[in-house]
C-alpha positions as CSV (number, residue, x, y, z in Angstrom):
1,X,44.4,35.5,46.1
2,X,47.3,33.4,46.6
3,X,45.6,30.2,46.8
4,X,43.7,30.9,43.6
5,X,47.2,31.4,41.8
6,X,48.5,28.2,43.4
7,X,45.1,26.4,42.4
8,X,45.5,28.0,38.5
9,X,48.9,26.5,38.4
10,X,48.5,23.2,39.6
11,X,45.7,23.3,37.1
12,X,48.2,24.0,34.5
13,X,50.4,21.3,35.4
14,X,47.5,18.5,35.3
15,X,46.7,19.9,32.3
16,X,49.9,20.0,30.6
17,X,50.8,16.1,31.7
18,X,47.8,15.2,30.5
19,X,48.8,16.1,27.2
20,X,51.7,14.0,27.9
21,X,50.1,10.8,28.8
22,X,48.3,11.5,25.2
23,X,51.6,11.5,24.0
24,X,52.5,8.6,25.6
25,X,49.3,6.4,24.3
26,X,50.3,7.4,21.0
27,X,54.5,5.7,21.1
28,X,54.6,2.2,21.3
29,X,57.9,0.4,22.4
30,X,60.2,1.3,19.3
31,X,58.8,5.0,19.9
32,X,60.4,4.4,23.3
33,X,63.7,3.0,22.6
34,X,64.6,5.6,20.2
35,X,63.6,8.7,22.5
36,X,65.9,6.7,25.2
37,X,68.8,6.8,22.6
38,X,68.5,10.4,21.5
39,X,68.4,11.6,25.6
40,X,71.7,9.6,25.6
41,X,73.9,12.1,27.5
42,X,71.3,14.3,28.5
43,X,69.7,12.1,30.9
44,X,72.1,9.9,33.6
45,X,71.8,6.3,31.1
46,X,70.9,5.0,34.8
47,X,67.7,6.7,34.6
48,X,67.3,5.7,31.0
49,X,68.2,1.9,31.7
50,X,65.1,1.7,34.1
51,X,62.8,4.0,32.1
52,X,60.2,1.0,30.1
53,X,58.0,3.9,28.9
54,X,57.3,7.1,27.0
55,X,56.2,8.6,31.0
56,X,59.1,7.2,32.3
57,X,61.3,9.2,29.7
58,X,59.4,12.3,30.3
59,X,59.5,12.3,34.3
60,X,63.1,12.2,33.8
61,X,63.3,15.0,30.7
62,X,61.1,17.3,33.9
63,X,63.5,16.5,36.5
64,X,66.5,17.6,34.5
65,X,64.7,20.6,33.7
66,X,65.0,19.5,29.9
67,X,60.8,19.4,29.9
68,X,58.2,22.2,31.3
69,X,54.7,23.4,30.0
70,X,56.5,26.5,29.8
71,X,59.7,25.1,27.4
72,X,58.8,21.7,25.4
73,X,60.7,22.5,22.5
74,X,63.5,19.0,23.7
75,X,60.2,17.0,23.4
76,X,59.0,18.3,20.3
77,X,62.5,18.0,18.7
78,X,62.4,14.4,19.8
79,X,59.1,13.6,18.3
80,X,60.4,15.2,15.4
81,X,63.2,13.2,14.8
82,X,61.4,9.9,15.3
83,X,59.0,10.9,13.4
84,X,56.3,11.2,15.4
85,X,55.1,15.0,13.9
86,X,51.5,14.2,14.0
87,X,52.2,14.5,17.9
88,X,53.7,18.0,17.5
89,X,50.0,19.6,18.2
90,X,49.7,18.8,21.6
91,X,52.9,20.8,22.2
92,X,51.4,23.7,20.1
93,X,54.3,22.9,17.6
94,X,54.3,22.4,13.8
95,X,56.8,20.5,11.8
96,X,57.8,23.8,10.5
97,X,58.2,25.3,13.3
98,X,59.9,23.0,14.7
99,X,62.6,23.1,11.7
100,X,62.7,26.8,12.0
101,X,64.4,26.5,15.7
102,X,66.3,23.7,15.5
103,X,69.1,25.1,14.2
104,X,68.9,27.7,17.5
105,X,67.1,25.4,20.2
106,X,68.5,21.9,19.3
107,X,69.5,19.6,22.0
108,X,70.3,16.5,20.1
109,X,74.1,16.8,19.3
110,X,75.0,16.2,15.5
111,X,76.7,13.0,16.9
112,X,73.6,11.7,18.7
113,X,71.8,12.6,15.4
114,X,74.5,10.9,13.2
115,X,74.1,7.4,15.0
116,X,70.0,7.8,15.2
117,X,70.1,8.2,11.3
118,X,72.5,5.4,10.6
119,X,70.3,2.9,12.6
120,X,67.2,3.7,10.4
121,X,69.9,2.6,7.6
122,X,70.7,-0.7,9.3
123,X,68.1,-3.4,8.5
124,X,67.8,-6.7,10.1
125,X,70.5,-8.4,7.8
126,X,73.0,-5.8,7.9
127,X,73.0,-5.7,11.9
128,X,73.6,-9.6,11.4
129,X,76.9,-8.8,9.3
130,X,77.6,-6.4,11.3
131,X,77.9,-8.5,14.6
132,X,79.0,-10.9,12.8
133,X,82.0,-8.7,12.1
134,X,82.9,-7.7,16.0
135,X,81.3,-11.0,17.4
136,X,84.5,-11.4,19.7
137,X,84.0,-8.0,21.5
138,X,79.8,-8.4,21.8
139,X,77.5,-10.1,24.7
140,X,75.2,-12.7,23.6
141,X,72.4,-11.2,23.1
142,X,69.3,-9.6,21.0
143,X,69.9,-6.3,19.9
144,X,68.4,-4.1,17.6
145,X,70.7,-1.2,15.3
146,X,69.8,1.4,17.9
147,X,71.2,-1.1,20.9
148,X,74.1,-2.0,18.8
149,X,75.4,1.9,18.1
150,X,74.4,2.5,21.7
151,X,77.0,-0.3,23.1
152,X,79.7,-0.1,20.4
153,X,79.5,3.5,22.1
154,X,79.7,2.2,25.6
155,X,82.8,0.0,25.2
156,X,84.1,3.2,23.7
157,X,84.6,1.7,20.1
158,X,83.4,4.9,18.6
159,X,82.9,8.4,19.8
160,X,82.2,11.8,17.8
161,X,85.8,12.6,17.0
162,X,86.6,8.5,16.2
163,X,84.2,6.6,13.8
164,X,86.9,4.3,12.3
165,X,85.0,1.4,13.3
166,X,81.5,2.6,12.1
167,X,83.1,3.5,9.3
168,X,84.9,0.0,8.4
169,X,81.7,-1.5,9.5
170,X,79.4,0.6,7.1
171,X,82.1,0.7,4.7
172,X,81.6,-3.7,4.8
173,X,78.4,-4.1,5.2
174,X,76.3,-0.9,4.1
175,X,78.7,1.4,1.7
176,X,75.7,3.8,1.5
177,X,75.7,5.0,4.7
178,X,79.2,6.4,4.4
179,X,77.7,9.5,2.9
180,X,76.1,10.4,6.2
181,X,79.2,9.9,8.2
182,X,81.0,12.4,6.0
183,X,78.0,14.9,5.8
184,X,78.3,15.0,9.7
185,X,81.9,15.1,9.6
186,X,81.3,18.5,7.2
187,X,79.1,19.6,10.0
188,X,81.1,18.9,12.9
189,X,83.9,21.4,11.0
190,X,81.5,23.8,10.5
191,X,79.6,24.2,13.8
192,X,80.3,27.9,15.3
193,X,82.2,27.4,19.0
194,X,80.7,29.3,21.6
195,X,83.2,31.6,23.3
196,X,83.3,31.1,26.9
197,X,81.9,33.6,29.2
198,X,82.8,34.9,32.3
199,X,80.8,35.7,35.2
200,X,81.3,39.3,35.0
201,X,80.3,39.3,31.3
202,X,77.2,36.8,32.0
203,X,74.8,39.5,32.7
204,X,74.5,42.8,32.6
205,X,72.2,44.5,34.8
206,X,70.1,48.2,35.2
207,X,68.9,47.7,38.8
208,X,67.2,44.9,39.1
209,X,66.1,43.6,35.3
210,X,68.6,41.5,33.5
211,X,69.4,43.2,29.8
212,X,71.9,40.8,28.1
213,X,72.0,37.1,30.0
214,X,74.1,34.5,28.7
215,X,71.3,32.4,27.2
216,X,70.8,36.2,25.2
217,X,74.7,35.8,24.1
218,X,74.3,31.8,22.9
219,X,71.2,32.0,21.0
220,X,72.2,35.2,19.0
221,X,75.7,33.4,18.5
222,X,73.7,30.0,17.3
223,X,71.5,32.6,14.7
224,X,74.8,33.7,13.0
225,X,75.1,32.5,9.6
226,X,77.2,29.5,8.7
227,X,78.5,29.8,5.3
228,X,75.8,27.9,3.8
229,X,77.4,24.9,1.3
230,X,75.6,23.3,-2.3
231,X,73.8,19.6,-0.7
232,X,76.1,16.8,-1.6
233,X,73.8,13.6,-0.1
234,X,70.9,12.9,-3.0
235,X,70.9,9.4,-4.6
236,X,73.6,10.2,-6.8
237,X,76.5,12.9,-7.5
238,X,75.7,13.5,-10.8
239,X,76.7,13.6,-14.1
240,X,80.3,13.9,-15.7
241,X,80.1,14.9,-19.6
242,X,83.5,15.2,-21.4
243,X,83.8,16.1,-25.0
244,X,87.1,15.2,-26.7
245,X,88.2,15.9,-29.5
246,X,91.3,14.7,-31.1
247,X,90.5,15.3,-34.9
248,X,89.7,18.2,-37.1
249,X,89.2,18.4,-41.2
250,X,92.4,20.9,-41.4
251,X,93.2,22.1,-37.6
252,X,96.2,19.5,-36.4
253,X,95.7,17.0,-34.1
254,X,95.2,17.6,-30.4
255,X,98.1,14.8,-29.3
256,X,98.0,14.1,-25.6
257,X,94.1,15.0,-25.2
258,X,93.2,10.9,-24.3
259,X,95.2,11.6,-21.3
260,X,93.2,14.6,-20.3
261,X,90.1,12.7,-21.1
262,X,91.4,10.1,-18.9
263,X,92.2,11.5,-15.7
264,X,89.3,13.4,-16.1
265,X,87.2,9.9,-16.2
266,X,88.9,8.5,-13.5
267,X,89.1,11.6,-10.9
268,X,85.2,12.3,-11.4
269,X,83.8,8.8,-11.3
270,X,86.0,8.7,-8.2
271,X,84.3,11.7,-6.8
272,X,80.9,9.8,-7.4
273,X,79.8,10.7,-10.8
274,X,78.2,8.7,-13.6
275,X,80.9,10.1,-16.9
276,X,80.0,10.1,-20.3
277,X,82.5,11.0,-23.0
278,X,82.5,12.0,-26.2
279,X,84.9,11.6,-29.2
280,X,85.6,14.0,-32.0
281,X,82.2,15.6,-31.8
282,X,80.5,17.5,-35.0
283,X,78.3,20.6,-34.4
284,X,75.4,18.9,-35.0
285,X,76.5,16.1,-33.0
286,X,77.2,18.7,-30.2
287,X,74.1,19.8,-30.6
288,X,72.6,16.2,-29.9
289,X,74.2,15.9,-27.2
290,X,73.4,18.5,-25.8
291,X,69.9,18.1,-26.3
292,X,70.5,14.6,-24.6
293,X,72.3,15.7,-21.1
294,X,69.7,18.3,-20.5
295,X,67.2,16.3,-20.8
296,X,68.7,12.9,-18.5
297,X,66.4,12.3,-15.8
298,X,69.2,11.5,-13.7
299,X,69.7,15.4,-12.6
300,X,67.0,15.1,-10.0
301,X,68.1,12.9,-8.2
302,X,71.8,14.5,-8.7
303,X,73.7,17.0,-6.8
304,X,76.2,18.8,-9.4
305,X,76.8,18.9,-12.7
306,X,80.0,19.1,-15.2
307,X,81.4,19.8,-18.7
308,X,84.4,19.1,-19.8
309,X,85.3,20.3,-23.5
310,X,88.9,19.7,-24.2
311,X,89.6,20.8,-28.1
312,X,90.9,23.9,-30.2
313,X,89.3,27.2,-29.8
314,X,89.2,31.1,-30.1
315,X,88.1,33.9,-27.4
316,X,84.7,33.1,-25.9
317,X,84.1,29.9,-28.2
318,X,85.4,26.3,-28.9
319,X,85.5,24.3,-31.9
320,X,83.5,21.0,-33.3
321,X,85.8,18.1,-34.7
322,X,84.2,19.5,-37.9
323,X,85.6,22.8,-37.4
324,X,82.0,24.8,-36.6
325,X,83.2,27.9,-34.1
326,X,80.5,27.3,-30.8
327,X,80.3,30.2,-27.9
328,X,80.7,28.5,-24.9
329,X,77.9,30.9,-23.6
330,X,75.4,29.0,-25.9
331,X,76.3,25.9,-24.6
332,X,76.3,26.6,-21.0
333,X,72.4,28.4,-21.9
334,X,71.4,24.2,-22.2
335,X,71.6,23.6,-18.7
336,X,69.9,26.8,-17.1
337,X,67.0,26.4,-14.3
338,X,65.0,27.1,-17.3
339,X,65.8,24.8,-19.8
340,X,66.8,21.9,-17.3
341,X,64.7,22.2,-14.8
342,X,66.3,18.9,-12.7
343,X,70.1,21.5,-12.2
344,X,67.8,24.3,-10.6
345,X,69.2,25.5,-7.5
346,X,72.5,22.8,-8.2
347,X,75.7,23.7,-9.1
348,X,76.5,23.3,-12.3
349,X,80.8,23.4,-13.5
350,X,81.8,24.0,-16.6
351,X,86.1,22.9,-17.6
352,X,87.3,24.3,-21.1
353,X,90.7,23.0,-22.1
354,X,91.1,25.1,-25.5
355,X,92.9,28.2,-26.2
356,X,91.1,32.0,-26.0
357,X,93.7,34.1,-27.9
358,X,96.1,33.9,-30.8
359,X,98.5,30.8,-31.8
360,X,102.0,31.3,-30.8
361,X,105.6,30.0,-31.8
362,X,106.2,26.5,-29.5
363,X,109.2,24.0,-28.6
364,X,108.7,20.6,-30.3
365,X,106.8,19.1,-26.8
366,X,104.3,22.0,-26.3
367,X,101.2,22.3,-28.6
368,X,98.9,25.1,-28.3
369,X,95.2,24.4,-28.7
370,X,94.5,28.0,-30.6
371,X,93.9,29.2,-34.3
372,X,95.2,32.9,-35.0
373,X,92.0,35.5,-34.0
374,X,92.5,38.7,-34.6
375,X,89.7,39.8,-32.9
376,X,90.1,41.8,-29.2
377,X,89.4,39.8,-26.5
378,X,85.9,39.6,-24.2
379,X,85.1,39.2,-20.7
380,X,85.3,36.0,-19.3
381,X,81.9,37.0,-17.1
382,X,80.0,37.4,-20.4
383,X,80.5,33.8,-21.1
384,X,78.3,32.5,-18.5
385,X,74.9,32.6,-18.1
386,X,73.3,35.6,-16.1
387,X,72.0,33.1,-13.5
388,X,73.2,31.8,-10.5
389,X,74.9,28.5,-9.9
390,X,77.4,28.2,-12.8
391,X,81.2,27.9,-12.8
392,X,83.1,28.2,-15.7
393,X,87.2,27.2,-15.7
394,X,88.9,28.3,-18.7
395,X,92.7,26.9,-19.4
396,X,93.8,30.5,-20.3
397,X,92.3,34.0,-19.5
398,X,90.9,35.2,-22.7
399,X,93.0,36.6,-25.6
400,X,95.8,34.0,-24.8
401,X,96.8,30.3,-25.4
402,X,96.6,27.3,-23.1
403,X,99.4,24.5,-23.3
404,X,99.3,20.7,-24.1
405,X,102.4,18.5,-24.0
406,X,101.9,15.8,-26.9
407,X,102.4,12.8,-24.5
408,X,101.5,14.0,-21.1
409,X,98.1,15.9,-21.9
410,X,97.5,19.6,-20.9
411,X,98.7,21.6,-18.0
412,X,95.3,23.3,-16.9
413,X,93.3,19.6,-17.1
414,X,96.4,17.9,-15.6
415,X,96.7,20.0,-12.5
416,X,93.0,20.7,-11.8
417,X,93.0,16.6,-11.5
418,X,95.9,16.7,-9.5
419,X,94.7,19.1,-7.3
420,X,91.3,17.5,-6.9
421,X,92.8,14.5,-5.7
422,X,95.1,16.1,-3.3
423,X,92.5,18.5,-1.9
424,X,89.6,17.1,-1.8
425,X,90.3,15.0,1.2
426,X,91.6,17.9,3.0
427,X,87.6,19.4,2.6
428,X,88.5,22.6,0.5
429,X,86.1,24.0,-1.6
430,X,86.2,24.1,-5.3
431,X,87.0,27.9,-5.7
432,X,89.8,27.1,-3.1
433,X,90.9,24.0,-5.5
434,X,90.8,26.5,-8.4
435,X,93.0,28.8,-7.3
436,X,95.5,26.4,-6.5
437,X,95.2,25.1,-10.0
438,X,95.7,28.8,-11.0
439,X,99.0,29.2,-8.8
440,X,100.2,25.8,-10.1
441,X,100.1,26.5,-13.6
442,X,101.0,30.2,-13.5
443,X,104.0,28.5,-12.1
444,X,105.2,26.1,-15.4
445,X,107.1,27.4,-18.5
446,X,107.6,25.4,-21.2
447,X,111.7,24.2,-22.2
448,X,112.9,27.2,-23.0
449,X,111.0,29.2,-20.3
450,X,109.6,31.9,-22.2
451,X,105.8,30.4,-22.5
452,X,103.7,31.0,-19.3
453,X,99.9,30.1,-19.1
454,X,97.5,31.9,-16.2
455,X,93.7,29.8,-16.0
456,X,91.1,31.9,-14.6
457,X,87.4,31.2,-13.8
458,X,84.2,32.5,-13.8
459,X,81.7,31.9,-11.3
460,X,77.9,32.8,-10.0
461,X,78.3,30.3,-7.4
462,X,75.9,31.2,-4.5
463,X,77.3,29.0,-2.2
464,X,80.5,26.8,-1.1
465,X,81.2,24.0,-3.3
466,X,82.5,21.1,-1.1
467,X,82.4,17.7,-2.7
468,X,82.4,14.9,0.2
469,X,85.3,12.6,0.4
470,X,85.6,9.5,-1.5
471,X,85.3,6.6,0.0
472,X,89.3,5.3,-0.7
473,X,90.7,8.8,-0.9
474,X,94.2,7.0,-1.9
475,X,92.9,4.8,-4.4
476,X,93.9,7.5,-7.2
């Protein structure tokens, strides 16, 4: 009976390797140089160095117990990144299976992943720039992008806590690329620590059968939720659409609203966004457009979307230049899954610089933007769409006014710029941001120090809202 079992497994073994040379007829010598790069500190690079085929990379993934008939899930998540999923069969894998565990069985670091991605970014030409760029500090000789990232790593010009110089490089030569340095710089920050475990805790036994092993303790650990975040890495950030209005038929002017409009311009565009404004808009021009955003075929290939009004108003509602009263519910119902269909699943903001309450008494500097309602006031929540993915920031909370200074533009558009600039680099989230706006503002009086103003939003935000760095985070 014993030598049958030992015959059955060495059966096994022939069998599974020859599913391996199958493999290995299928990768041809790119195939080989990328699986080589992603075993990069998983397999001693003297092993690697001499390894001139697919085989050669898979003796060594069995020898360091990385590979076995009984665990090829490293394998499989290698031919998955390179691409190779058509492969994935012979492992008894699917690509969505494979997708499924990563985030629990993944081997290949985020850093390792990081460089593999920016190489499929780096064509022919911008490798050329880019030695071009370091030519003093490189050997003479052919590389490709994957041999390039592999030395600048060698000679310690980059690590996964120091991508300066992939950054100035990228930032040179391909500007795109930037975005996936910053997405893994959000994952890095975000990646659950393992606590250590001591030996006593390691396992813990009922006579002879393990319970709870340490491998138990790590993978339940890796399955905890992260707190998942909106995608910020499509084509494009999105659209920016700011309505000012400065004129009415008999309401006064709105003095100091171009600056609002302006540091509103400049802090999105700077955050990636493509901004339209504007000016003194009419109901039916509202309604135009409207009719126009919702429609732009730029939102599928966005990854958020914002409003900015900045104009007089009443509780729940703002007003056209020509004085029509508009519930900001009706235009936040435009941009719903259902009637834009490009925002579904995206998060969409919503900024309202106008008052919500009744007109009040001011100093010569301080305008409110409010007529005189006598109606009571409603809830903020029913403003807002009953869907997920909206945010709505109002100046005021509703029933009361917001303040604009005549020369310096509003205190609620003013500070959320501020703050944006400030905190954005720092990697808070936008509810975060908000409520620093909030503590900022509740904070200012106007000269006499009677008037206070308190902004609040509204939000059915399913997930964080992190907008990735700019690329000159001091250029504002």
């Amino acid at each position: 009976m014993k030598s049958q079992g030992s015959s059955s497994d060495k059966n096994c073994k022939v069998s599974f390797r020859k599913k391996l040379l199958i493999i290995d007829s299928d990768l041809g010598v790119e195939d080989v140089e990328r699986l080589k790069f992603l075993c990069i500190g998983l397999v001693p690079n003297k092993k690697l160095e001499k390894s001139s085929s697919a085989s050669d990379v898979f003796e060594h993934l069995l020898a360091e117990d990385l590979l076995s008939e009984g665990d090829s899930f490293f394998l499989a998540e290698l031919l998955y990144i390179i691409g190779q999923k058509k492969l994935l069969q012979y492992l008894n894998y699917t690509e969505e299976k494979v997708e499924q565990l990563l985030p629990i069985q993944g081997k290949v670091s985020l850093f390792r992943n990081l460089l593999y991605e920016l190489s499929q970014g780096i064509d022919s030409e911008d490798l050329k720039n880019m030695i071009f760029l370091l030519n003093d500090s490189l050997p003479k000789t052919e590389m490709t992008s994957l041999s390039f990232l592999a030395l600048l790593e060698k000679q310690d010009k980059i690590d996964e806590d120091n991508l300066t110089c992939l950054e100035d490089l990228c930032k040179m030569v391909v500007p795109k690329l930037l975005r996936n340095i910053e997405k893994y710089k959000r994952e890095k920050a975000a990646q659950i620590v393992t606590p250590p475990v001591d030996k006593e805790a390691e396992s813990l036994y009922q006579g002879e059968e393990e319970l709870v092993s340490q491998a138990d303790i790590k993978t339940f650990l890796e399955a905890l939720p992260l707190a998942p975040t909106y995608r910020m890495d499509r084509n494009h950030r999105g659209l920016c659409v700011i309505v000012n209005n400065h004129s009415f038929i008999s309401l006064r002017d709105r003095r100091g609203t171009h600056k609002d409009a302006e540091i509103l311009k400049g802090v999105f565009q700077w955050l990636g966004f493509t901004v339209h404004i504007y000016n003194n808009v009419t109901k039916g021009e509202m309604e135009e457009v409207l009719q126009k955003e919702k429609c732009n075929p730029a939102h599928a290939d966005g990854d958020c979307f914002v409003f900015c009004i900045l104009t007089h108003g009443e509780d729940g509602a703002v007003y056209s230049s020509d004085e029509a009263l508009i519930p900001i519910r009706e235009i936040m119902s435009h941009f719903t899954a259902l009637q834009c269909p490009g925002l579904a699943e995206k998060p969409k903001l919503f900024f309202i610089q106008a008052c919500q309450g009744e007109k009040i008494q001011l100093s010569k500097s301080i305008e409110a933007d409010a007529l005189n309602p006598e109606q009571a006031p409603t809830s903020l929540q029913d403003s807002i769409p009953v869907e997920a993915d909206f945010l709505l920031g109002l100046a005021t909370v509703p029933g009361y006014v917001s303040f604009r200074h005549v020369e310096e533009g509003s205190w609620y558009i003013q500070s959320l710029c501020n703050h944006l600039k400030v905190l954005v680099p720092r990697r808070e989230d936008i509810l975060s941001i908000l409520t620093a706006v909030n503590d900022d503002v509740s904070r200012r009086v106007d000269k006499q120090g009677t008037k206070k103003q308190m902004p609040q939003p509204a939000f059915t935000l399913r997930k964080k809202l992190v907008f990735p760095v700019p690329l000159d985070a001091l250029s504002l």
